[in-house]
C-alpha positions as CSV (number, residue, x, y, z in Angstrom):
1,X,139.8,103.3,171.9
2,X,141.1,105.0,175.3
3,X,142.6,101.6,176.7
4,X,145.0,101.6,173.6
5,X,146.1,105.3,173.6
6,X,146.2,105.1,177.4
7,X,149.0,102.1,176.5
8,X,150.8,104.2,174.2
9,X,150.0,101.8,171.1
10,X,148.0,102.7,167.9
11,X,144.0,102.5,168.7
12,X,142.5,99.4,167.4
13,X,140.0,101.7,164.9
14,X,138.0,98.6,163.3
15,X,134.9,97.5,165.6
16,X,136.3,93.9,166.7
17,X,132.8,92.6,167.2
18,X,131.8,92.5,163.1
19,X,135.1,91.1,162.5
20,X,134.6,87.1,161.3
21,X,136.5,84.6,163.3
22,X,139.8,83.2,161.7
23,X,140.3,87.2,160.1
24,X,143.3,89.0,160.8
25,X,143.6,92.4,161.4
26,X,147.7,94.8,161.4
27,X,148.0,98.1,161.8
28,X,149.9,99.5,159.2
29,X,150.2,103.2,160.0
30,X,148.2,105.7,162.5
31,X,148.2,109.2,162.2
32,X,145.9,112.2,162.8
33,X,144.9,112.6,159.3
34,X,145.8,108.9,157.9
35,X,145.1,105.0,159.0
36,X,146.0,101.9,156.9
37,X,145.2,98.1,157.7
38,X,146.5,95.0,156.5
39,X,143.2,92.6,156.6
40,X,143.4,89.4,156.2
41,X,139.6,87.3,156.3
42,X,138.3,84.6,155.0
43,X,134.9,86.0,154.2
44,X,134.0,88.8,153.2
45,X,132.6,91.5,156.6
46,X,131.0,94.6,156.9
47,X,134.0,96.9,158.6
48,X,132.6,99.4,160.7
49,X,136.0,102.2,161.1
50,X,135.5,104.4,164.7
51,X,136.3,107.2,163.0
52,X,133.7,110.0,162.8
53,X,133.4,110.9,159.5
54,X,134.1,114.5,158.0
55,X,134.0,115.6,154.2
56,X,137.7,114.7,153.3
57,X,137.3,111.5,154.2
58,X,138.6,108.9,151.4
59,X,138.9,105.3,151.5
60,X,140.8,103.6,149.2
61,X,141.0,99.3,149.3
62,X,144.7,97.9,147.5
63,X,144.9,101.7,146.4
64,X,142.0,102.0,144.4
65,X,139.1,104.1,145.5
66,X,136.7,102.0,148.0
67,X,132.9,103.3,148.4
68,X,131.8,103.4,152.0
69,X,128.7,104.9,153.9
70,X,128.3,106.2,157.3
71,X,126.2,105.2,160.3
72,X,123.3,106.4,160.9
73,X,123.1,108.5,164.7
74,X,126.8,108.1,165.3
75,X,128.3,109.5,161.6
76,X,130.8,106.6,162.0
77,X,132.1,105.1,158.3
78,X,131.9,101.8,157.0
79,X,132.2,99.7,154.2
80,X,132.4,96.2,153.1
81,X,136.0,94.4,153.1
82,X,136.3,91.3,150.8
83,X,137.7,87.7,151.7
84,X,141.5,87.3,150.9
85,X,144.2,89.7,151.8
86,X,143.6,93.7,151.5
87,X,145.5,96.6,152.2
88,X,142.3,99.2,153.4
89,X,143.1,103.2,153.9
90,X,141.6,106.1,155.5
91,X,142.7,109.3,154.7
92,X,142.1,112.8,154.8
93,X,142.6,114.9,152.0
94,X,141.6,118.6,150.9
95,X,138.5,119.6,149.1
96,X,137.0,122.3,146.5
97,X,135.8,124.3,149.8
98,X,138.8,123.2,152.2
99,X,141.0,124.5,149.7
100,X,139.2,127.7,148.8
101,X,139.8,128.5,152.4
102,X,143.1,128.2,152.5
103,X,143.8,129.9,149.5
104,X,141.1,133.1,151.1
105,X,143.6,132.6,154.6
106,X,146.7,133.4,152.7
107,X,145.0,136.2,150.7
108,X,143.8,137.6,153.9
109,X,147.6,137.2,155.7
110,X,148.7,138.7,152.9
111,X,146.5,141.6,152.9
112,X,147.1,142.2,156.3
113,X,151.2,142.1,155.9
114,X,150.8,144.6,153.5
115,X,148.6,147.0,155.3
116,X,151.0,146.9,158.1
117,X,154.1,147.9,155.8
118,X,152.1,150.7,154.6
119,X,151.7,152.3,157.3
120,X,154.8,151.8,159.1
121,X,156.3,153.5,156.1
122,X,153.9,156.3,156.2
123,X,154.6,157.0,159.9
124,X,157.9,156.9,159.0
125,X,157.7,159.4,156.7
126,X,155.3,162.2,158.8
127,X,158.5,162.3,161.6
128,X,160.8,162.6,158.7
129,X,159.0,165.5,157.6
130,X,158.3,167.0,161.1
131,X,161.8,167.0,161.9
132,X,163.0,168.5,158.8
133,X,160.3,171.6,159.8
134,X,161.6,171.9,163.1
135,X,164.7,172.4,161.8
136,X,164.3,175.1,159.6
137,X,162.9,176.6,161.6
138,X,165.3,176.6,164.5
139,X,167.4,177.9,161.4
140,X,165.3,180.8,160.3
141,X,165.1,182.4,164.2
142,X,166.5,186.2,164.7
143,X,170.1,186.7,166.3
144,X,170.5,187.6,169.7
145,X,171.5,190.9,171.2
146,X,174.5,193.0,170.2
147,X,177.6,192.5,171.1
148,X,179.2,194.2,174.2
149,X,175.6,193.3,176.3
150,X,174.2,197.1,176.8
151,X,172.6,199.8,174.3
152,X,173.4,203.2,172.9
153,X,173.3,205.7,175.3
154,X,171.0,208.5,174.9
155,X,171.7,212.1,176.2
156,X,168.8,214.0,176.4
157,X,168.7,217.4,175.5
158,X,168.0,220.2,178.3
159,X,171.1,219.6,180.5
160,X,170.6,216.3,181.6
161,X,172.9,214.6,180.7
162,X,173.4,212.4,183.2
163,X,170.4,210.4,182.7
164,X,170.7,207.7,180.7
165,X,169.1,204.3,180.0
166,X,169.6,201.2,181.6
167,X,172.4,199.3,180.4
168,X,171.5,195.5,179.3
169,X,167.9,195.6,179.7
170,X,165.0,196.5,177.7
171,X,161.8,197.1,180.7
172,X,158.4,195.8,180.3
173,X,155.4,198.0,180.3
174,X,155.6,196.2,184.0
175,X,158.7,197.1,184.6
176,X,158.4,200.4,183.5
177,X,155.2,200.8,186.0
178,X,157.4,199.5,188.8
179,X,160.3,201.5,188.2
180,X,158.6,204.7,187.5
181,X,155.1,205.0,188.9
182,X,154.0,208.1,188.1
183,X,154.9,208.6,184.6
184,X,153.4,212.4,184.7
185,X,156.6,213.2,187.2
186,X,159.3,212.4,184.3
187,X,157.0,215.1,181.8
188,X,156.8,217.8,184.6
189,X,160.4,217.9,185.4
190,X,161.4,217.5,181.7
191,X,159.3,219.9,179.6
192,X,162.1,221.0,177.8
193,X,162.6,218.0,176.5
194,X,163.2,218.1,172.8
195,X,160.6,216.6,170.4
196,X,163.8,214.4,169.2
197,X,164.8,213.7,172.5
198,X,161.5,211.5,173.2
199,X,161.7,210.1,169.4
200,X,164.9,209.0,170.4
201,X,163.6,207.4,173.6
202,X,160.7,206.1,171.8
203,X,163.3,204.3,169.2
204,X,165.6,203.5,172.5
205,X,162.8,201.6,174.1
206,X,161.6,199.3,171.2
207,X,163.9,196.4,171.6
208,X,164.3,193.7,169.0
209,X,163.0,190.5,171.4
210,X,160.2,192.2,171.6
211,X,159.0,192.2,168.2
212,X,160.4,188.8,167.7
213,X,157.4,186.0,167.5
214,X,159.4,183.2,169.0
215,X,160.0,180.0,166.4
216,X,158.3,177.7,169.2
217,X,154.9,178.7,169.3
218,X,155.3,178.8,165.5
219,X,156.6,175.1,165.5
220,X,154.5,172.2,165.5
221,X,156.0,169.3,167.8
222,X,156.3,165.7,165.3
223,X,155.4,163.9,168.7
224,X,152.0,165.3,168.0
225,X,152.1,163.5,164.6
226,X,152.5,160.0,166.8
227,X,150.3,158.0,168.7
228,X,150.9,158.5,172.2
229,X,152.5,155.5,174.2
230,X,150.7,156.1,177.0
231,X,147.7,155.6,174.6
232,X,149.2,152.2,173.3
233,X,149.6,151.5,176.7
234,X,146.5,151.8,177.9
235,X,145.2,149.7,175.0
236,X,146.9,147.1,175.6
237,X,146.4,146.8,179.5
238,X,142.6,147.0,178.4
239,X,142.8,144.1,176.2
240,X,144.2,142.6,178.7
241,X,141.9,143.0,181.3
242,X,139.7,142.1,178.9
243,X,140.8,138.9,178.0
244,X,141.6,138.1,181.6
245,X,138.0,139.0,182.4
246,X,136.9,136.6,179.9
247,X,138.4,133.9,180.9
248,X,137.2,134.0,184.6
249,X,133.8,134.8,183.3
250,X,133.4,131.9,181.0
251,X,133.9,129.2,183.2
252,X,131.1,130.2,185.3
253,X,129.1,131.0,182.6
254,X,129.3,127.5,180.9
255,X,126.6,125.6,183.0
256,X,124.0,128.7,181.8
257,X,125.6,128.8,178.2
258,X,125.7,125.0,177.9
259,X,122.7,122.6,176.7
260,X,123.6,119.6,178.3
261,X,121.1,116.7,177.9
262,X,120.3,114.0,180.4
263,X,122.7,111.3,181.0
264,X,119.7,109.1,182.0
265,X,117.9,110.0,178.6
266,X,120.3,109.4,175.9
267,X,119.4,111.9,172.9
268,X,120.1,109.2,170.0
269,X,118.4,106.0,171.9
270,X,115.0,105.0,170.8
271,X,113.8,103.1,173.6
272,X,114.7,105.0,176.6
273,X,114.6,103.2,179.9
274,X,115.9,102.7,183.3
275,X,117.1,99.5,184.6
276,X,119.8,99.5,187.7
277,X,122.1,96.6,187.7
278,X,122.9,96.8,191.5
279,X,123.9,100.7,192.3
280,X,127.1,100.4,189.4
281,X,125.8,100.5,185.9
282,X,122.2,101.7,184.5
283,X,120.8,100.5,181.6
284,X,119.6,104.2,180.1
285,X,117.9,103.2,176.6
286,X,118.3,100.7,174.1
287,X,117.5,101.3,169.9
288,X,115.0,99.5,168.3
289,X,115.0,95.8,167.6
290,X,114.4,94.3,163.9
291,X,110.8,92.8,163.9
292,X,112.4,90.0,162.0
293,X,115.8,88.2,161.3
294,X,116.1,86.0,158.0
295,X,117.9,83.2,158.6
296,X,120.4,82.2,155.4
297,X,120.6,78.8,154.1
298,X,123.9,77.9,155.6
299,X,126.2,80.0,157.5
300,X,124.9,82.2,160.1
301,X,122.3,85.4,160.8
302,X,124.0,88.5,162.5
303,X,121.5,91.5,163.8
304,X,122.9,94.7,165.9
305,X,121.6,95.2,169.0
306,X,122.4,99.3,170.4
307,X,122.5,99.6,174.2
308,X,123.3,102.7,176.2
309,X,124.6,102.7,179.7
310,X,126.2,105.0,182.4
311,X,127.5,104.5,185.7
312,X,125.6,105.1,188.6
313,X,129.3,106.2,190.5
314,X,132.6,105.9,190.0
315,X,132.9,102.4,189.9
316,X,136.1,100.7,190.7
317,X,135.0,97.1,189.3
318,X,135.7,96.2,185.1
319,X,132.4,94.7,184.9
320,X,131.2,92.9,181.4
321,X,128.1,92.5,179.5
322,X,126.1,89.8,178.0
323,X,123.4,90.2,175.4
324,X,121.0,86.8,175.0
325,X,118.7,85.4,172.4
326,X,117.0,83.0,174.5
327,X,113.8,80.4,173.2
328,X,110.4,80.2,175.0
329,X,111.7,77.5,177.2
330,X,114.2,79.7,178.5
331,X,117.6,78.0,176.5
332,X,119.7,80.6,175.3
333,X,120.4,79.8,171.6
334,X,122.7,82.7,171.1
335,X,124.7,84.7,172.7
336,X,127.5,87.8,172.6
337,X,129.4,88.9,175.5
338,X,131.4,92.0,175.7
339,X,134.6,92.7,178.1
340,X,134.3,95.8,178.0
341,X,131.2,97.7,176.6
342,X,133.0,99.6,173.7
343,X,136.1,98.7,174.5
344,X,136.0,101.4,177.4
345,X,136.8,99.3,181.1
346,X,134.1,100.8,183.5
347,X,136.1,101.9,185.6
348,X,136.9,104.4,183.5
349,X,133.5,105.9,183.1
350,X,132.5,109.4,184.3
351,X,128.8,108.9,186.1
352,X,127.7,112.2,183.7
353,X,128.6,110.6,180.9
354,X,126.4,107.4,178.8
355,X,128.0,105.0,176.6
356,X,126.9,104.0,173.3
357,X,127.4,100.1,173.1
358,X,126.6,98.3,169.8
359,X,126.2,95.0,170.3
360,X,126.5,91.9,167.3
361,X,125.0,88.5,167.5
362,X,125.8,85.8,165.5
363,X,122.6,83.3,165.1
364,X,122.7,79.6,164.0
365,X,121.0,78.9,160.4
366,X,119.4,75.3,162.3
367,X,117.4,77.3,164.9
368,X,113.6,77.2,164.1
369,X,111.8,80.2,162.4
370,X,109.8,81.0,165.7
371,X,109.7,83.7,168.2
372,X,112.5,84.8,170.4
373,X,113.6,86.9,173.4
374,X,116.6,89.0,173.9
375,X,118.0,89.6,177.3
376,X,120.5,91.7,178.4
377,X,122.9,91.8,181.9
378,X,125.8,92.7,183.6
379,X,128.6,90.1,185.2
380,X,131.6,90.3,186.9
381,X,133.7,88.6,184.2
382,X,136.6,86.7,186.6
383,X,134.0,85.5,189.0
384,X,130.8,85.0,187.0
385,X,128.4,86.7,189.0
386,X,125.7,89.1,188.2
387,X,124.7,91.7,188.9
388,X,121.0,92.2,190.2
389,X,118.6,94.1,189.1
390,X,116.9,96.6,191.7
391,X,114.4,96.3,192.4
392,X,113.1,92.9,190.9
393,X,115.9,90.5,191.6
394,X,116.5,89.3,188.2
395,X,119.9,89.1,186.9
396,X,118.5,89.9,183.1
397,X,116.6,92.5,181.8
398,X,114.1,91.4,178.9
399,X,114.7,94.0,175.8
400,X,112.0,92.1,173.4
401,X,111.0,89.8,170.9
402,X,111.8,89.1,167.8
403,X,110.8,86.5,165.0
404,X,113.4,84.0,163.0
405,X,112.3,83.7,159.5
406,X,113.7,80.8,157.5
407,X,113.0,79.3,153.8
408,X,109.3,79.2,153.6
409,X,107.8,75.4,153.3
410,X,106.5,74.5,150.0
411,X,102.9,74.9,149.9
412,X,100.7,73.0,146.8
413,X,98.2,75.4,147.1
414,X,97.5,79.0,149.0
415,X,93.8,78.4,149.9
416,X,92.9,77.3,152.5
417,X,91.9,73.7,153.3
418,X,90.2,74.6,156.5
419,X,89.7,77.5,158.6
420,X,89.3,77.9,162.4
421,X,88.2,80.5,164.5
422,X,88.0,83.4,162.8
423,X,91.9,83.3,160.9
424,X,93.4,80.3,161.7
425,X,94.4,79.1,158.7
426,X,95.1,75.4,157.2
427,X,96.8,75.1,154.3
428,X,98.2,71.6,153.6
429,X,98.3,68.7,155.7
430,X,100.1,65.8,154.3
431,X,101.9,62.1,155.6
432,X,104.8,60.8,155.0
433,X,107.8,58.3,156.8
434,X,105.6,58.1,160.1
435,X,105.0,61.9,160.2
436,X,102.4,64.3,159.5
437,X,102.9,67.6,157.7
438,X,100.9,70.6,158.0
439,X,101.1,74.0,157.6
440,X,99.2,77.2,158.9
441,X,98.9,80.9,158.6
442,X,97.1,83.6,160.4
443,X,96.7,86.7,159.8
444,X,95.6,87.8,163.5
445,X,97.3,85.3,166.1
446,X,94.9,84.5,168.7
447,X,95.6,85.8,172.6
448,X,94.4,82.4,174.1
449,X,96.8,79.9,174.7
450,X,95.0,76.9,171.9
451,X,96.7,73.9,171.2
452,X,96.7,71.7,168.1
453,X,95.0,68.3,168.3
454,X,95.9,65.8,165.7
455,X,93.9,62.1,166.0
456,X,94.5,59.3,163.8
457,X,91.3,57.2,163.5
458,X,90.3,53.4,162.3
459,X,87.7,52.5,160.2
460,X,85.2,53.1,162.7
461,X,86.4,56.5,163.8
462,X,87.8,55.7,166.9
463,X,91.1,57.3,167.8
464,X,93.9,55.0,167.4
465,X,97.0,57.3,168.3
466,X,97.3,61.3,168.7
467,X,99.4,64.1,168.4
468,X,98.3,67.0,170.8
469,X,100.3,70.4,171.0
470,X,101.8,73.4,169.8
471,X,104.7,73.3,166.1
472,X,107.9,72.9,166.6
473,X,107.4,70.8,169.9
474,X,105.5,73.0,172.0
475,X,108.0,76.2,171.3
476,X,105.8,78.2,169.5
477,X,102.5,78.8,171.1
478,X,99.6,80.2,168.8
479,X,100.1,84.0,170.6
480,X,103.4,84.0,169.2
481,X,102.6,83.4,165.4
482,X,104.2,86.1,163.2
483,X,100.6,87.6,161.2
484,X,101.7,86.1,158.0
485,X,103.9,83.4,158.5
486,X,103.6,80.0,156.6
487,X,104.7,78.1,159.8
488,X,105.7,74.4,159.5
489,X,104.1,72.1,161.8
490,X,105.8,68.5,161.5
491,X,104.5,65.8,164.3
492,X,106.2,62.2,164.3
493,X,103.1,59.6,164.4
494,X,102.7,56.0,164.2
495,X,100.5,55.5,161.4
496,X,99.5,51.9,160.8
497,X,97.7,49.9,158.0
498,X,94.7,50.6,160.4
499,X,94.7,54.5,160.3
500,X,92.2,55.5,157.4
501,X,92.3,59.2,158.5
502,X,92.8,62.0,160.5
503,X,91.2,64.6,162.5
504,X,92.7,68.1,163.1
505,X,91.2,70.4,165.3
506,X,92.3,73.4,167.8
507,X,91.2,73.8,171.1
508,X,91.3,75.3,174.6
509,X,93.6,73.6,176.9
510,X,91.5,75.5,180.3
511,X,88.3,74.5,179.3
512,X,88.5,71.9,176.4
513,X,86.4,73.9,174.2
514,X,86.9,73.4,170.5
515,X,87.0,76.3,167.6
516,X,84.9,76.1,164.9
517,X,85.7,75.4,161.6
518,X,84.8,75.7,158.0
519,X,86.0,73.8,154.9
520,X,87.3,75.8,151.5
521,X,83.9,76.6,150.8
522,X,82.9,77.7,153.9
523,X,80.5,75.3,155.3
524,X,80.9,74.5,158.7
525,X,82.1,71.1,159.6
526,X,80.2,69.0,162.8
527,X,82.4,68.0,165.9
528,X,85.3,71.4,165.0
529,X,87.6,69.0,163.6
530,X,88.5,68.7,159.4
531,X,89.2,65.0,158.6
532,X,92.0,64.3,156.1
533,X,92.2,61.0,154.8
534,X,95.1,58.5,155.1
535,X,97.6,56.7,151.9
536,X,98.2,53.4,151.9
């Protein structure tokens, strides 16, 4: 999909390579959480949508629900579209559990709100009340001295007269110490002081301030009430360090915190491997191949073929690849060939990352049910040329074997008419337009490269004509039998009015030496042949 949204047009989210020839495929609407297509195919496909899926996920075809599944490994959906002209959508919408969250976020906002009104209110309300304390009591403190600044004067009896206090001012004990040191000095030169006379001076001395507890260290400050903003600050500066901290820390953190697996041993592929197409592109794993494909009466096969690659470097070359399914003589009967792996140029690909690329082959009905090989390679698609394989020097790297599997020849009867070796099987040989018919079945193929004699004999058992070789004109060796298989062996001979029978036998091309064989009932017959007589 990157090509597209690196164009600035809607991603193409249907995998092109299951889509059938002649279909047509527009893009009705593209958005995060929505995708529509206007398909229009002549048969009916199985429609694999790149989109990962998550629960949500609905599909609806001509605005009815649509039942889909998702692939396995990759979690991508798919589902089947029919032949004729659909309208297919993908959208996301809520569920039971979606929805309860939601519904728990904007409980919890809510909450929170609510909390924060509180207790803006209830600070509110503690400097409310702390002021109104500070000002009573501001209210409630004693008045200052009299008017006129100074005190009564006091005469003291005894004819002094002229002593008096000291206008304005009220002494400390301090003061008093300073200003008269030796207190004993004002009793010895005033003993006749009157007993009223130092009540007097007693009452003189004893101002008001001094018994005055002052209204501040009574009053309690409403800043103490508040959070400091010194402390806010400090919180805030520590979150911010904090968060700061974080951010330098992570990023060196991440290779330690981060399980990373090996980008030359894909996690999801089943087959890993390592195959270097020159020093661009590495083959990294492949999944596992089907065993068997069944081949449809008309029409054609398709199988999937997975392949995983990464780039060796940054590679500034789009490079294409080809997957084959070629016969034992080395035709390729079918073939796939892919721009760009996934629809991602390589040029584009990061050497620590792999690429997923699921590849679709298309395979004649005609081909005969025998053994195959798939190949795989990377070209240069303007020029042609391939890329070789180091080290080796091939320009295809062999991924395995697999067996076509058609309609099963008709068989009369499952017994056998003759066995050789020890599970070679022969279970009907017939003639018919100038051509013999047999068929076989093992259930262990041999690991000996036999071959399959057919002689056509006179009257007097002398080989007129013969048919030597392996079915399906020499394509499937013996080795390459499927254990099970009813394989058809058809050979074109002349058969003339002087061909009474015919004798079947396998034998060792090296060496010439013949298996042996039994009839139905076991008994061994002479020469390792079984003789089947001719029609008129």
């Amino acid at each position: 999909l990157q090509p597209d949204y690196e164009a600035g047009r809607p991603p193409h989210k249907i995998d092109p390579a299951a889509v059938p020839s002649g279909a047509e495929i527009t893009i009705l609407a593209h958005r995060a959480e929505l995708d529509s297509w206007q398909i229009d195919t002549p048969q009916p496909f199985s429609a694999t949508i790149r989109t990962l899926y998550w629960p949500g996920w609905q599909l609806t075809l001509n605005g009815r629900p649509h039942p889909f599944t998702i692939t396995n490994k990759t979690g991508l959906i798919q589902t089947t579209v029919p032949a004729g002209d659909n309208t297919l959508t993908l959208s996301l919408e809520s569920t039971p559990l979606r929805s309860m969250g939601l519904w728990a976020t904007l409980l919890t906002t809510l909450v929170l709100v609510g909390v924060f009104v509180v207790s803006v209110v209830m600070v509110r309300g503690r400097n409310v009340a702390a002021g109104a304390t500070n000002e009573a009591a501001m209210q409630e403190s004693p008045p200052g001295p009299p008017e006129g600044g100074g005190q009564k004067k006091i005469s003291p009896p005894g004819g002094l007269g002229g002593l008096q206090s000291t206008p304005n001012v009220t002494p400390s004990s301090a003061e008093e110490a300073r200003v008269n040191p030796n207190p004993s000095f004002a009793s010895q030169n005033s003993g006749d002081f009157s007993s009223q006379a130092r009540r007097n001076d007693t009452e003189a001395s004893q101002s008001p301030i001094s018994n005055l507890q002052s209204p501040i260290s009574s009053f309690q400050s409403p800043i103490s009430n508040l959070q400091s903003p010194i402390s806010n600050l400090q919180s805030f500066l520590f979150t911010t360090a904090t968060l700061i901290a974080l951010a330098i820390i992570i990023p060196l953190l991440s290779p330690l915190l981060t399980l990373q697996s090996d980008p030359d041993v894909p996690q999801p592929a089943e087959h890993p491997v390592r195959v270097d197409f020159g020093d661009q592109m590495r083959l990294v794993g492949f999944d596992a191949l089907p065993e068997v494909v069944t081949l449809p009466p008309d029409g054609e096969a398709e199988m999937e073929v997975v392949l995983y690659w990464r780039a060796q470097q940054d590679i500034d070359i789009n490079y294409s690849v080809f997957l084959h399914l070629d016969a034992p003589d080395g035709r390729t009967v079918a073939t796939v060939d892919e721009v760009s792996p996934e629809d991602i140029p390589t040029r584009n690909w990061p050497p620590g990352l792999y690429v997923r690329n699921p590849l679709h082959l298309r395979i004649p009905a005609n081909l005969p049910p025998i053994r195959y090989t798939l190949t795989t390679g990377v070209y240069q698609r303007d020029s042609g040329e391939r890329l070789v394989i180091q080290p080796g020097g091939e320009t295809a790297f062999t991924l395995g074997s697999l067996w076509l599997d058609g309609p099963p020849p008709a068989v009369d009867n499952r017994q056998a008419l003759a066995t050789f070796g020890d599970a070679i099987r022969l279970l009907q040989a017939t003639t018919a337009d100038q051509t013999v018919h047999l068929v076989w079945q093992t259930d262990q193929p041999p690991t000996t490269q036999y071959s399959i004699f057919i002689h056509a004999l006179n009257s007097a058992g002398e080989v007129v004509t013969q048919a030597d070789g392996v079915p399906f004109d020499g394509l499937y060796p013996l080795p390459n039998w499927r254990p099970g298989q009813l394989i058809e062996d058809q050979r074109p001979l002349a058969l003339d009015s002087s061909i009474e029978r015919l004798a079947i036998g396998i034998y060792d091309p090296a060496t010439g030496q013949r298996l042996p064989v039994v009839d139905s009932n076991g008994q061994p017959l002479p020469d390792g042949r079984f003789l089947v007589a001719v029609s008129p």
